[in-house]
N, C-alpha and C positions, 0 to 999 in steps of 0.2 A: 859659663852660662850660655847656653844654644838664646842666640840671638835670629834665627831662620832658616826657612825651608828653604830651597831653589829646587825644585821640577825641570827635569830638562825632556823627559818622555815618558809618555804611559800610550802603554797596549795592553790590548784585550782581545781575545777568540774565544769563540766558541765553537768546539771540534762536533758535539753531539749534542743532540735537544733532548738528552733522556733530564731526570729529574737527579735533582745534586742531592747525594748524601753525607758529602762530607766535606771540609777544607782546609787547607794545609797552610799556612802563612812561612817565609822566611826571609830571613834580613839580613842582606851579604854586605857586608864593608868590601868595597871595593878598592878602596884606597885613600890615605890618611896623607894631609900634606899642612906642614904646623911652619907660621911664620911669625917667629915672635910669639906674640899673646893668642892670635888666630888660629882658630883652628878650622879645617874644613875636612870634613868626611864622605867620600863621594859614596853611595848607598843603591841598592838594589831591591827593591821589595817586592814579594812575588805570593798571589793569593792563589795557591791550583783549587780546582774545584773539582771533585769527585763523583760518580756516579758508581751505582752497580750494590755490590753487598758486601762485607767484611768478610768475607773470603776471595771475591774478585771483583776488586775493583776499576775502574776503566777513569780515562782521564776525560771531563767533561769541555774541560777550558782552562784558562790564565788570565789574572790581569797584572802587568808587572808595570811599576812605578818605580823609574829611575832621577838621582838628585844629587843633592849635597844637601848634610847639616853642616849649617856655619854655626860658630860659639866663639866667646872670647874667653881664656880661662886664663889665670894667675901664671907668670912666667913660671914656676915648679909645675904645675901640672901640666901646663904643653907641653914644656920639656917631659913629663913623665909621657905621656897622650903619644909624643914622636917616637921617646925610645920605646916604649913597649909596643909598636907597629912594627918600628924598624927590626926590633929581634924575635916578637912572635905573630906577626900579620895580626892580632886583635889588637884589643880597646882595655885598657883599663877597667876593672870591673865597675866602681860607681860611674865611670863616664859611660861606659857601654849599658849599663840600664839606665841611664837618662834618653842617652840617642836611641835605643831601642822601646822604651815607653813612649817618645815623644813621635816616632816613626808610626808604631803604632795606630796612635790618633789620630797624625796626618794622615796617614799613606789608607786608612779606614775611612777616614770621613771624604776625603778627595776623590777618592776608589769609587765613595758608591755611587755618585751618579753614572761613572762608565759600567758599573756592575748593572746596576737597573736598564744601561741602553741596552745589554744585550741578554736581558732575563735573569741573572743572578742575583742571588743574596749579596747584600752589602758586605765588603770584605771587613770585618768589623771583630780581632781577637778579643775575647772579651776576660780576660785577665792581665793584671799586670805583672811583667815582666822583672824576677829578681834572680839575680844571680849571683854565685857563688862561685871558686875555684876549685879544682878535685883535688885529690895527691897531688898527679904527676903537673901541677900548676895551667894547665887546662880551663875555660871560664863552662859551667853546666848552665 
């Protein structure tokens, strides 16, 4: 169960004053460290913002939001949560759409008052986040 957020930094630029047509959200695990029942996820969240047309597009800005999700899960599942880091750099599929829905709504609702300081749309994805495995064991 994700028991908090920790923010350790957020930045924002903005490169051009043209008008945004588009936005890209992504969500890096940067690194997983499980102590016991503990788990902490350090996390990267990054909203680019686009201008220009669907043929060329131009980069407008960023705002990126760096952290930890902390959570306490069942000793089987840390242990799953550590080894599946340690031998494929992801997350478990249901723990990774938890901490990636849950990133989501932080890292959106946090985002938009720095988005509003410097003119953008609120970073705000507005679907929720499910995911599956491919063949080659892959999470899509």
């Amino acid at each position: 169960m994700i028991t908090g957020i920790e923010i350790s930094k957020v930045e924002a630029n903005r490169e051009l004053s043209e008008a945004i047509t588009n936005m890209k959200f992504n969500i890096n695990f940067d690194n997983v460290k499980v102590n016991q029942e503990n788990v902490n996820v350090a996390f990267t969240f990054t909203a680019d913002y686009e201008g220009g047309s669907q043929t060329k597009t131009t980069k407008v800005g960023q705002i990126k939001i760096v952290g930890n999700i902390v959570s306490k899960e069942g000793k089987k599942d840390a242990e799953d949560i550590e080894t599946t880091w340690k031998n494929k750099k992801t997350l478990p599929i249901k723990y990774a759409e938890d901490v990636i829905n849950i990133l989501n709504f932080e890292c959106g609702a946090r985002g938009t008052l720095v988005a509003y300081s410097i003119g953008f749309a609120a970073p705000l994805p507005i679907s929720r986040a499910k995911l599956q495995e491919t063949n080659q064991g892959e999470t899509a």
